[in-house]
Structure formats: structure tokens, C-alpha cells
Residue frames relative to the residue before (quaternion, step in Angstrom):
aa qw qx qy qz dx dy dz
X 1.0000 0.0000 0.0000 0.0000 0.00 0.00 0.00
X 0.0404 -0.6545 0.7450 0.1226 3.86 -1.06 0.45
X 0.5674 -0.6116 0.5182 0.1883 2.60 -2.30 1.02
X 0.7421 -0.4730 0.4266 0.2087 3.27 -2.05 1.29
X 0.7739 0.5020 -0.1967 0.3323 3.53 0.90 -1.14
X 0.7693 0.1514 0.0345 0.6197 3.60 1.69 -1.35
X 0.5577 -0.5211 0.4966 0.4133 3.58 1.05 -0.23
X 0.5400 0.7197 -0.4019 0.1697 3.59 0.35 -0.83
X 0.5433 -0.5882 0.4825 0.3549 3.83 -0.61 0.39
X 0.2209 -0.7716 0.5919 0.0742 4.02 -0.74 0.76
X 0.4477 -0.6733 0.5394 0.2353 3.10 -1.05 1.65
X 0.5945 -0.4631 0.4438 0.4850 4.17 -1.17 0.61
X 0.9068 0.1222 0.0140 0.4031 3.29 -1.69 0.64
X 0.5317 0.6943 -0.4155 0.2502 3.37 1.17 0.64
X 0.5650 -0.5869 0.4893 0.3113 4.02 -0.77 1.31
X 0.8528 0.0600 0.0335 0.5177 4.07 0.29 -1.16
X 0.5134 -0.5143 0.5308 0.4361 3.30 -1.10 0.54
X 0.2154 -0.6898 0.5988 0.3453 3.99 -1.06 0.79
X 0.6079 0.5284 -0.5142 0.2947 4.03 0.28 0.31
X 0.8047 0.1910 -0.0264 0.5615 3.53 0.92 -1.28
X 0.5107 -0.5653 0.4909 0.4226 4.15 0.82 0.38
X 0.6163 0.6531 -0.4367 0.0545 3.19 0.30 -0.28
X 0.4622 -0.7518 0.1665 0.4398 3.64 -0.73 0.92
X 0.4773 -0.7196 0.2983 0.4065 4.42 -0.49 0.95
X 0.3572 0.7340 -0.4810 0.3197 3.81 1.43 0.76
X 0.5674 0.2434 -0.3832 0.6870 3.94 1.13 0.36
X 0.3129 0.6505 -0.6762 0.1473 3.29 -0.40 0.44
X 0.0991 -0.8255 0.5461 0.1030 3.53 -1.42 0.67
X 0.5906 -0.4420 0.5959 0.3174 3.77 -0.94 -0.14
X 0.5452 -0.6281 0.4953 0.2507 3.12 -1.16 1.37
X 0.8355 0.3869 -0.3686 0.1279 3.29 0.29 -0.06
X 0.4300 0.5856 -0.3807 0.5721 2.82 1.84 0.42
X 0.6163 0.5224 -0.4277 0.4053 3.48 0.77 0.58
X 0.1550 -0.7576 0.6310 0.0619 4.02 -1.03 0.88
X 0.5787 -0.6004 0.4893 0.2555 2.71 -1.60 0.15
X 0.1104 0.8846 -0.4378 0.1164 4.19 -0.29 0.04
X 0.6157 -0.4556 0.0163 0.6427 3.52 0.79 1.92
X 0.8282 -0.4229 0.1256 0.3456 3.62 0.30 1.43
X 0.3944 0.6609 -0.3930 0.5032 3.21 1.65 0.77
X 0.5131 -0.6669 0.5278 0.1162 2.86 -1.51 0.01
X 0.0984 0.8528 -0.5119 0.0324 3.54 1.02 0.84
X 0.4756 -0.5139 0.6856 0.1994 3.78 -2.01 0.26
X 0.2770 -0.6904 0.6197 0.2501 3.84 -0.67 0.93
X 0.3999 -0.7204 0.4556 0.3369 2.69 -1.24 0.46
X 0.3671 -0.7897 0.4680 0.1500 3.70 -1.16 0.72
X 0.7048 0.2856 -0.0849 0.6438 3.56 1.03 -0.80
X 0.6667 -0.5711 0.4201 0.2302 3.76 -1.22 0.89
X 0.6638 0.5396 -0.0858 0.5108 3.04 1.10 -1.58
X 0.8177 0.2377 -0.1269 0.5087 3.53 0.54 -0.40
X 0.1433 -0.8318 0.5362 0.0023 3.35 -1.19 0.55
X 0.2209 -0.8564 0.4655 0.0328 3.55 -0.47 0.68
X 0.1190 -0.9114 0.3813 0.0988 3.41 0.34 1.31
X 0.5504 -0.5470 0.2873 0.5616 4.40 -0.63 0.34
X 0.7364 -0.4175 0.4327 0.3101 2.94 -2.12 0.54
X 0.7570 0.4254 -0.0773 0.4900 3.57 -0.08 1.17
X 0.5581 0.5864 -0.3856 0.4426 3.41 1.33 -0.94
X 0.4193 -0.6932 0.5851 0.0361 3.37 -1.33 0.36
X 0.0010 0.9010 -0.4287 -0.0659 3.61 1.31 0.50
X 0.3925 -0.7662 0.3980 0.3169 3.46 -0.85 1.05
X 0.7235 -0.4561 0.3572 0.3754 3.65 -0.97 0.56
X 0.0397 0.8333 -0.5077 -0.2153 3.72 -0.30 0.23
X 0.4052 0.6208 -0.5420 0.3957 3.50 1.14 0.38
X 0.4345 0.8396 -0.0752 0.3171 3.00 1.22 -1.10
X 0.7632 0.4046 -0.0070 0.5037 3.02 0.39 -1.49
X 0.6757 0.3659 -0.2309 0.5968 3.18 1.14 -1.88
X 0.5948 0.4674 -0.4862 0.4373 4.36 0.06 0.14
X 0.4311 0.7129 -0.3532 0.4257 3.63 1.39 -0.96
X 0.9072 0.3075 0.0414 0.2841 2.85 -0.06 -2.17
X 0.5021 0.6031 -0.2594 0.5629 3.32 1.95 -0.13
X 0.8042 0.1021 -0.2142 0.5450 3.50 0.57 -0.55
X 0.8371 0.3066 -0.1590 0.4242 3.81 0.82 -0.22
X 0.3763 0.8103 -0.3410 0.2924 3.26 1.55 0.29
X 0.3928 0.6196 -0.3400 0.5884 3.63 1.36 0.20
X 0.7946 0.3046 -0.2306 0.4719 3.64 0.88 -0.48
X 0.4785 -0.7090 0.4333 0.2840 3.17 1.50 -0.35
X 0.2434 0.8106 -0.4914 0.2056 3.42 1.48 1.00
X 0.6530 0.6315 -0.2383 0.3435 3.29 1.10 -1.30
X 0.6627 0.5309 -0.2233 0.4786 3.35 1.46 -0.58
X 0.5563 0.5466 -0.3388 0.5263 3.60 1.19 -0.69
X 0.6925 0.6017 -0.2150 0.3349 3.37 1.17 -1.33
X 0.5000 0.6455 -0.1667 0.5527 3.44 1.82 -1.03
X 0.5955 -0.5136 0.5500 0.2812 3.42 0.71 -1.27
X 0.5834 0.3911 -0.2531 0.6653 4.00 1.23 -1.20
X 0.1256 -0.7696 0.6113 -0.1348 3.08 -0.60 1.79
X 0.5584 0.6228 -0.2402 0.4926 3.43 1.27 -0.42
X 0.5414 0.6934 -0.0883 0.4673 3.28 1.47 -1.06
X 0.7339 0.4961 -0.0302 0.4631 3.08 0.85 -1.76
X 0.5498 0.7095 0.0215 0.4403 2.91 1.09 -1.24
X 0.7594 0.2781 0.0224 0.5878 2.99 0.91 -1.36
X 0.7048 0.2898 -0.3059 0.5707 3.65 1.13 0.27
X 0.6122 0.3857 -0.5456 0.4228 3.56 0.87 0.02
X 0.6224 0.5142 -0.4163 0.4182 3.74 1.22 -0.17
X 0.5033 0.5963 -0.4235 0.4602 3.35 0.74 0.11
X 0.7042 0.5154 -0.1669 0.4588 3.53 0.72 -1.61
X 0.7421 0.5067 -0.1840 0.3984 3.25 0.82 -1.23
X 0.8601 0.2917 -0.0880 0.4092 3.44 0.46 -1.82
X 0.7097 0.5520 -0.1742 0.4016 3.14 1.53 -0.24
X 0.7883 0.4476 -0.0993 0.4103 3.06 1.37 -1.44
X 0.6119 0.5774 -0.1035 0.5306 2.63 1.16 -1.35
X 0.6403 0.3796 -0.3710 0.5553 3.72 0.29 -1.18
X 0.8000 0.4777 -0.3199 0.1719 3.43 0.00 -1.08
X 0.6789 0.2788 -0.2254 0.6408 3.47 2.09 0.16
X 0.2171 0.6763 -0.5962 0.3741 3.34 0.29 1.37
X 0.4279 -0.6824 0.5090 0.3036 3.33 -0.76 0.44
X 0.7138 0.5669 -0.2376 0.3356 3.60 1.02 -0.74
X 0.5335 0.7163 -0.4049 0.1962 2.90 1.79 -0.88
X 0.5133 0.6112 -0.4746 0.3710 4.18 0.99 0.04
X 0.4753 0.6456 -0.3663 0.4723 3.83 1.30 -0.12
X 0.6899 0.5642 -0.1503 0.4279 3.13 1.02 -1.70
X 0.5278 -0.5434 0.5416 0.3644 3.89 -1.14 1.57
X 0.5731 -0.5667 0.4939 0.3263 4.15 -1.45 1.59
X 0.8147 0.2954 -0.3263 0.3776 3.90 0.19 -0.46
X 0.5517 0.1943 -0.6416 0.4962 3.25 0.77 1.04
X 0.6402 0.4630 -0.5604 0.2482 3.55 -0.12 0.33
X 0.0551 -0.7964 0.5966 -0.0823 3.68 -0.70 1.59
X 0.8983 -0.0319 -0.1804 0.3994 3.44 -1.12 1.63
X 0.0470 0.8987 -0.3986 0.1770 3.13 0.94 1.30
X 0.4469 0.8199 -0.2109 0.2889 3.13 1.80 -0.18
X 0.3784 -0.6050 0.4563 0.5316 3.82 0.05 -0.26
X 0.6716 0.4826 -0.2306 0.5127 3.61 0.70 -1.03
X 0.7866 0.3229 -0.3453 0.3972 3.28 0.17 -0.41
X 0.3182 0.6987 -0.3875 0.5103 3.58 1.84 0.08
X 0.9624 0.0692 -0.1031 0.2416 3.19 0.25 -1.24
X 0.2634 0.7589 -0.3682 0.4681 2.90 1.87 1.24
X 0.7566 0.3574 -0.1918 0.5128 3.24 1.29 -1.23
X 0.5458 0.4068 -0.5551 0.4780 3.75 1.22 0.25
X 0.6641 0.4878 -0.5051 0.2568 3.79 0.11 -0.56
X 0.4039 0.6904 -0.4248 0.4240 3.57 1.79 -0.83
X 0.9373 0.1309 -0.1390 0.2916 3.40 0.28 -1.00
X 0.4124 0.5500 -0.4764 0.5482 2.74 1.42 1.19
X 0.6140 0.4883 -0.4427 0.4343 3.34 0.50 -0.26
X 0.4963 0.6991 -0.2330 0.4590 3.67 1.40 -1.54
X 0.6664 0.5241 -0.2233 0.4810 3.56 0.82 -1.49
X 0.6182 0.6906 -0.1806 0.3290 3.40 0.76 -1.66
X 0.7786 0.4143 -0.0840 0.4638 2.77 0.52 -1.60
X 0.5912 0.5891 -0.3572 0.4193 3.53 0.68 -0.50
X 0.6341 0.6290 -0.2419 0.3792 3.01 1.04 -1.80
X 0.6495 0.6372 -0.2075 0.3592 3.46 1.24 -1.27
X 0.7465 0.3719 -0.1398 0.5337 3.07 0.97 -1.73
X 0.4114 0.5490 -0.4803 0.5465 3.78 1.13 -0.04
X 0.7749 0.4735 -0.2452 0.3394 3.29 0.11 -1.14
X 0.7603 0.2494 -0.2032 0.5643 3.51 0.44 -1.06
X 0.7320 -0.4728 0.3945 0.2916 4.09 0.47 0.23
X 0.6274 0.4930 -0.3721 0.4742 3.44 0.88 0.00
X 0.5817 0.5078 -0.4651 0.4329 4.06 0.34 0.09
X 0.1662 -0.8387 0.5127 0.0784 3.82 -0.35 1.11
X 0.6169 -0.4413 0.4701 0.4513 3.57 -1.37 -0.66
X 0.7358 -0.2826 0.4467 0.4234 3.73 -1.44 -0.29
X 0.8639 0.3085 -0.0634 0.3930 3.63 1.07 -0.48
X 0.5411 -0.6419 0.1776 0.5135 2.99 2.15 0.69
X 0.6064 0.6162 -0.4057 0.2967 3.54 1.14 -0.37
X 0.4672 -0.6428 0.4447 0.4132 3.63 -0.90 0.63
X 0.5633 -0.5154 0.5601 0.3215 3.02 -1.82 -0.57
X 0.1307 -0.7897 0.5990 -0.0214 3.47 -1.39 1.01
X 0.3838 -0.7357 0.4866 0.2734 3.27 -1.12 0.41
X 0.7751 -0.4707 0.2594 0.3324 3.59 -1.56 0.58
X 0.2025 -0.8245 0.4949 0.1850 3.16 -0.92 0.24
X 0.3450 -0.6778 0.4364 0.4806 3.90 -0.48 1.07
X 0.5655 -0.5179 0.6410 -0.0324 2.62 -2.24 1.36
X 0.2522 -0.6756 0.6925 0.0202 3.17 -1.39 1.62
X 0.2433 -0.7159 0.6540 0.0237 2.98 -1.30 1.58
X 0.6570 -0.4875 0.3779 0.4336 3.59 -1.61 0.68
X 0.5341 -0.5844 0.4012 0.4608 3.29 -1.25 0.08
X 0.8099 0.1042 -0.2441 0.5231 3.65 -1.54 0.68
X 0.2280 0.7227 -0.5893 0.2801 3.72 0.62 1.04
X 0.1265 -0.7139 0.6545 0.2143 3.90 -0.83 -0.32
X 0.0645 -0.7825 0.6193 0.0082 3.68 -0.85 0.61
X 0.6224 -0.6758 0.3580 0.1667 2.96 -1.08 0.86
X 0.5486 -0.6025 0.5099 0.2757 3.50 -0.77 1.48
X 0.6379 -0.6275 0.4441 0.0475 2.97 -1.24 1.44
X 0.7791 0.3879 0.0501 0.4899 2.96 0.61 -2.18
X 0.4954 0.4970 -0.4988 0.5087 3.55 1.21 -0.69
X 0.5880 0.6893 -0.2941 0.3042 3.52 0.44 -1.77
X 0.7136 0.4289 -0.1956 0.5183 3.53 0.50 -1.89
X 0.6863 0.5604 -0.3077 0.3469 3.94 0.57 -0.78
X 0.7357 0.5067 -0.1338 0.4291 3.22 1.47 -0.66
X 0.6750 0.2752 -0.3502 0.5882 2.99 1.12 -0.22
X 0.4341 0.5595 -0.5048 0.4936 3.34 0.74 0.12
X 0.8130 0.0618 -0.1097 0.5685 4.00 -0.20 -0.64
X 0.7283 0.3537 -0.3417 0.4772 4.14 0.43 0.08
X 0.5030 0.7293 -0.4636 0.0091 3.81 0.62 -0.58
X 0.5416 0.6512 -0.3210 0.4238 3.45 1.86 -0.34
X 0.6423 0.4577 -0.2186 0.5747 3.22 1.99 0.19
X 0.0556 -0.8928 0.4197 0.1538 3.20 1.63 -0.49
X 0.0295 0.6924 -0.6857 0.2225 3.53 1.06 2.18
X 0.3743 0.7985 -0.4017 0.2470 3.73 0.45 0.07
X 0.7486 0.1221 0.0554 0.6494 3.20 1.19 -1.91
X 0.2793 0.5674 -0.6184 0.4665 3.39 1.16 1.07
X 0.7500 0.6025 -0.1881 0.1977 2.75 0.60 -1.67
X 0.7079 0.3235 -0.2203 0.5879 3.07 1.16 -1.13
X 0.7687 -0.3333 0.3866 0.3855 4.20 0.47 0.12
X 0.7784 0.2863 -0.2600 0.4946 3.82 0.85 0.01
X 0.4738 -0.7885 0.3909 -0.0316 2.27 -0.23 2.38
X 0.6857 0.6592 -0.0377 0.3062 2.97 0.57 -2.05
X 0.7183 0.3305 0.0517 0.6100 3.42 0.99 -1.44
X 0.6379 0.3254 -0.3656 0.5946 3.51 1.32 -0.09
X 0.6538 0.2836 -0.5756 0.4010 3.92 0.57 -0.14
X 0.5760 0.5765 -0.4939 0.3033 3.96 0.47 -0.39
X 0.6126 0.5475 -0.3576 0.4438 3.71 1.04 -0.78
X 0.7247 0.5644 -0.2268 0.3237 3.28 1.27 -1.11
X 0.6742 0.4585 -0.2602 0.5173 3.02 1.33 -0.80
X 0.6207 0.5192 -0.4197 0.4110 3.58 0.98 -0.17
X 0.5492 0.6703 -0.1959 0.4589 3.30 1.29 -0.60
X 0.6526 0.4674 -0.1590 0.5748 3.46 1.17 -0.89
X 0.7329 0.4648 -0.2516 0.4283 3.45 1.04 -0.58
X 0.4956 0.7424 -0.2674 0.3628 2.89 1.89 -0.65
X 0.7625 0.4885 0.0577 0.4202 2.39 0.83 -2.13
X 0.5428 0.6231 -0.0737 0.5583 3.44 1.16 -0.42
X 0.6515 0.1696 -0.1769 0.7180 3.76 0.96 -0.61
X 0.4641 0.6967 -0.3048 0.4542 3.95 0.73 -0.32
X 0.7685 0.2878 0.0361 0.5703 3.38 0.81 -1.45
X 0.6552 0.3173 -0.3015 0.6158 3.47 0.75 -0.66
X 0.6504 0.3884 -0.3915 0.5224 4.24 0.05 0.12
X 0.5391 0.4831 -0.3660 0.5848 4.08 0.94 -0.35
X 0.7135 0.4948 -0.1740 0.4646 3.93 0.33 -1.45
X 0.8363 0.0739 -0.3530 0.4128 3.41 0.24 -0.87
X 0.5443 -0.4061 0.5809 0.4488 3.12 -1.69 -1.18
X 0.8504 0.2288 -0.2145 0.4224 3.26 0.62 -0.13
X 0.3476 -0.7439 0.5651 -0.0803 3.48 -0.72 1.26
X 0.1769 -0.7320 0.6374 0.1631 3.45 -1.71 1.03
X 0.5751 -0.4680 0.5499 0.3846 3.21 -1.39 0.40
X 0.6451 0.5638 -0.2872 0.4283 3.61 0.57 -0.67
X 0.6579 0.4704 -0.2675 0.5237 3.67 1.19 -1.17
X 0.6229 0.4753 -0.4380 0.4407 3.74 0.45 -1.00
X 0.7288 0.4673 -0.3339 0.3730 3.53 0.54 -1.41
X 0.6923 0.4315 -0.2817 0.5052 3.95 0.73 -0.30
X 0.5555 0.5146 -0.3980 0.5179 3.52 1.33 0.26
X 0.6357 0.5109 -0.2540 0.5201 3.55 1.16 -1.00
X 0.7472 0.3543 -0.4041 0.3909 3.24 0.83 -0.41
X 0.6951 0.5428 -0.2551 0.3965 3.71 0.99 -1.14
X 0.5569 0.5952 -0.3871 0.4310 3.70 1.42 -0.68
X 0.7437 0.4158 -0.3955 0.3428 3.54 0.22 -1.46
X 0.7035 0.5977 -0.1321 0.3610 3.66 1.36 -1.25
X 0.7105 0.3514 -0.2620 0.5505 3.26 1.93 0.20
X 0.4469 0.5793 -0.4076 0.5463 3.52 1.62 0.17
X 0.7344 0.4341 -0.3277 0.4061 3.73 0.62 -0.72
X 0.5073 0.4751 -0.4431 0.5662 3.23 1.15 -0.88
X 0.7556 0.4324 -0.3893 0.3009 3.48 -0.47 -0.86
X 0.5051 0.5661 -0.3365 0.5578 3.66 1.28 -0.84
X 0.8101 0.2113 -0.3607 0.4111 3.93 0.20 -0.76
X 0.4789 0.6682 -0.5055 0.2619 3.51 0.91 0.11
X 0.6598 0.4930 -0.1350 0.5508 2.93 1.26 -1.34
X 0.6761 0.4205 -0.3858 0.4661 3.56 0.71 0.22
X 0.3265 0.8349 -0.1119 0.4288 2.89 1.45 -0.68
X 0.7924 0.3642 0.1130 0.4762 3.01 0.23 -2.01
X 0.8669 0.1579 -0.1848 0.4353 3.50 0.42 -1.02
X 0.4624 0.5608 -0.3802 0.5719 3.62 1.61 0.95
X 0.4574 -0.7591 0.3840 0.2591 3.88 1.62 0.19
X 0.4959 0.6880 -0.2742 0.4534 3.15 1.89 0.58
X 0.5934 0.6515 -0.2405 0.4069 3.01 1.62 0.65
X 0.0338 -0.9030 0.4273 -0.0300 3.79 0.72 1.43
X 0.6082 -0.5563 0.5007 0.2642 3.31 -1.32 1.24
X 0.7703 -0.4597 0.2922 0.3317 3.21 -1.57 -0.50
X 0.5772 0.5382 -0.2727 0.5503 3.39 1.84 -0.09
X 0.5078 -0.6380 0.4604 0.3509 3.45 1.31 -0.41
X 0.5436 0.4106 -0.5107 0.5245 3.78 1.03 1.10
X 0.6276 -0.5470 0.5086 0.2197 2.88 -1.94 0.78
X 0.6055 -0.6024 0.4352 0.2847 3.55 -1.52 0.29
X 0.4295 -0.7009 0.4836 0.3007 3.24 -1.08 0.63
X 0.4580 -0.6735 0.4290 0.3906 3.56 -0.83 0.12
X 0.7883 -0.1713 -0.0181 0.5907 3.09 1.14 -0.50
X 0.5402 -0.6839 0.3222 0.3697 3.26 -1.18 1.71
X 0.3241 -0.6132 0.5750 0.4339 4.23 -1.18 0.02
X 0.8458 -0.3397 0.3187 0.2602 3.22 -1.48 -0.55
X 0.6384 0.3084 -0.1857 0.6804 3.80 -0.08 0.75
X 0.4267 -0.6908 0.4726 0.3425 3.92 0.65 -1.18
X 0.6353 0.4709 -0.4157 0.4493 3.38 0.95 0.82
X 0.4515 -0.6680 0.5402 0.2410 3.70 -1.36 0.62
């Protein structure tokens, strides 16, 4: 028999696999085993289920669906998958098309870059990408939207921590960037310093030209342009934190996920 988890040959009458720990209750029979770029893969037997190679790294499909819900107009979810081409192809849609085509300015702007300036053709290319959106959402949803490599999507699996480890509260985590991310006490919180003083300091700048262009009466050309840049580039971060987070795809400073909730004493 070889084990479900690595492929590995099983000693007789053995309790755990002796390469990977794993436990020898999925074991299978060589012959339900293939090859798959020099892996070891498990056919699949049942529709409903799917067995991915020894190794694979299945993308997140909460993930994806949090992607595509708040950022799917750009075609994040698709970069995220791998189908870069894909992505690509919908942030150029969103971008060169929509967008230009409802600016107010776009009458400044040399006639051949201005494309579908029409009312009708306005709202042809938003239902495109609503429908585009839609549909994803769907096939996210019901299990049919795969990776670059045909494999579906799967969700996380809870994570064993070392013994007498402590991991970071989930919910504390989710609460903070939710009302602090312009402080980014979040990835203090969890240990990432580094990446929390850069968030922070964008954040401050944000917030800071934000408040000082509301307040006064007077205004630089210089301030608007450093708002336009630091806003769009701290909303997204903040968007993937929070995606991030509530897809369990969010790792302290050691590289483990959060706990959902902390046990007693502080260890998992």
C-alpha cells in the first residue's frame, strides 16, 4: 500500500506513514496511483471530489471568491489563479474603456484615444462587465472556476501549531484593520513591523493631505497629486488585508495562520 498524503510505499501493518506522519487510513493501491510532472497524483474516483498532485499548492477559493467580490472589475481574482492573460484582459476593459469613456475630461483628450464616448455604448460596456463579474461570482461559487492548470479551487485547512505556540486572534486581527488600518495596528499586532511601518506611513500621508485639502481653502497642485497617488495604493492594500484575513491567508511573523479563537493560557 502507499500513502494518500506523499505517495510513499507503507511499511506492513503500519499506524502512520514513516515518511510524512501521515495517518495510513487514506491509503491506496498502486494502482490507483499516476504519474503528473513526476508526482504522484490519486485519480480521481467520485465527481464530487478531487484529488490534487503530491505537492500541489491549491489556490484558496475563499480567496478568490473575496478577490472577485470586491476587485473583480480589475480582474484580480484571475492574476491570483495564475490566468494572467485573463486579468489582463479585464483590467483593460475596465480601465481603457470604461473608465476613459466617463471622465469628464475625456474632451481635452487627442479623439483616438477617446473610445465609446457614446451614452449607449457607455452602457453596453458596464453591463459587459457586469455580466463578466457575475459570472465568475457563480462559477467561484458553485466550484467550477479552476487554476492556470485546470485544477479547482479548495478551501483552507485548520492549521497545526507547534506545541505551546500562541497565534494570533483572528477577530482581534479582522477588527483592526477594519477601524485602525490607516495605522496598520494590525501587522504590529501580529509581528510585521516592516510592512506595518510602510502601510503606516502611507496612511498618514493619506490621511493628512485628505484632511488638510477638506479644512483648508487653499490647496496644492502638489498635495492633490500625492493624494491620488497614496489613496488608490492604500485602499487596495487595505482591501487585501482584509481579504487576506478573512480567507485564513493571513500569516504572522513566523509564517502561521490565525487562530479563530485564542484557547486558554494562549496556546493552540
Amino acid at each position: 500500500m502507499f500513502c494518500a498524503n506523499c505517495g510513499k510505499e507503507l511499511q506492513e501493518a503500519a499506524a502512520f506513514c514513516q515518511s510524512c506522519g501521515a495517518k495510513v487510513g487514506g491509503a491506496v493501491g498502486k494502482s490507483d496511483l499516476a504519474k503528473f510532472d513526476g508526482k504522484l497524483v490519486r485519480k480521481v474516483g467520485n465527481w464530487k471530489t478531487f484529488d490534487y498532485p503530491i505537492g500541489y499548492a491549491p489556490k484558496n477559493r475563499l480567496k478568490a471568491f473575496l478577490l472577485c467580490l470586491f476587485l473583480g472589475f480589475w480582474g484580480v481574482h484571475h492574476f491570483y489563479v495564475g490566468k494572467k492573460l485573463d486579468g489582463f484582459f479585464r483590467c483593460v476593459l475596465f480601465f481603457f474603456f470604461f473608465l476613459l469613456s466617463t471622465l469628464d475630461y475625456t474632451a481635452s483628450l487627442p479623439r483616438a484615444l477617446v473610445l465609446g464616448t457614446s451614452v449607449n455604448t457607455n452602457i453596453l460596456l458596464v453591463l459587459g462587465c457586469l455580466v463578466l463579474w457575475a459570472v465568475d461570482i457563480a462559477r467561484i461559487h458553485n466550484g467550477t472556476f479552476t487554476d492556470k492548470n485546470g485544477f479547482p479551487l479548495c478551501y483552507p485547512e485548520e492549521e497545526e501549531y507547534p506545541e505551546e505556540y500562541a497565534p494570533k486572534n483572528k477577530t482581534t486581527v479582522l477588527l483592526l484593520c477594519i477601524f485602525m488600518s490607516w495605522l496598520a495596528l494590525h501587522r504590529f499586532y501580529i509581528g510585521r513591523v516592516k510592512s506595518g511601518a510602510a502601510m503606516c506611513i502611507m496612511g498618514l500621508i493619506t490621511t493628512a493631505t485628505f484632511v488638510f485639502l477638506i479644512g483648508s481653502p487653499y490647496y496644492s497642485r502638489n498635495l492633490i497629486i500625492l493624494f491620488i497617488f497614496c489613496f488608490p495604493i492604500s485602499l487596495v492594500w487595505w482591501i487585501i488585508d482584509l481579504i487576506n484575513i478573512c480567507s485564513n491567508e493571513f500569516k504572522d511573523k513566523k509564517g502561521y495562520p490565525l487562530k479563530r479563537t485564542a484557547t486558554r493560557g494562549g496556546t493552540a
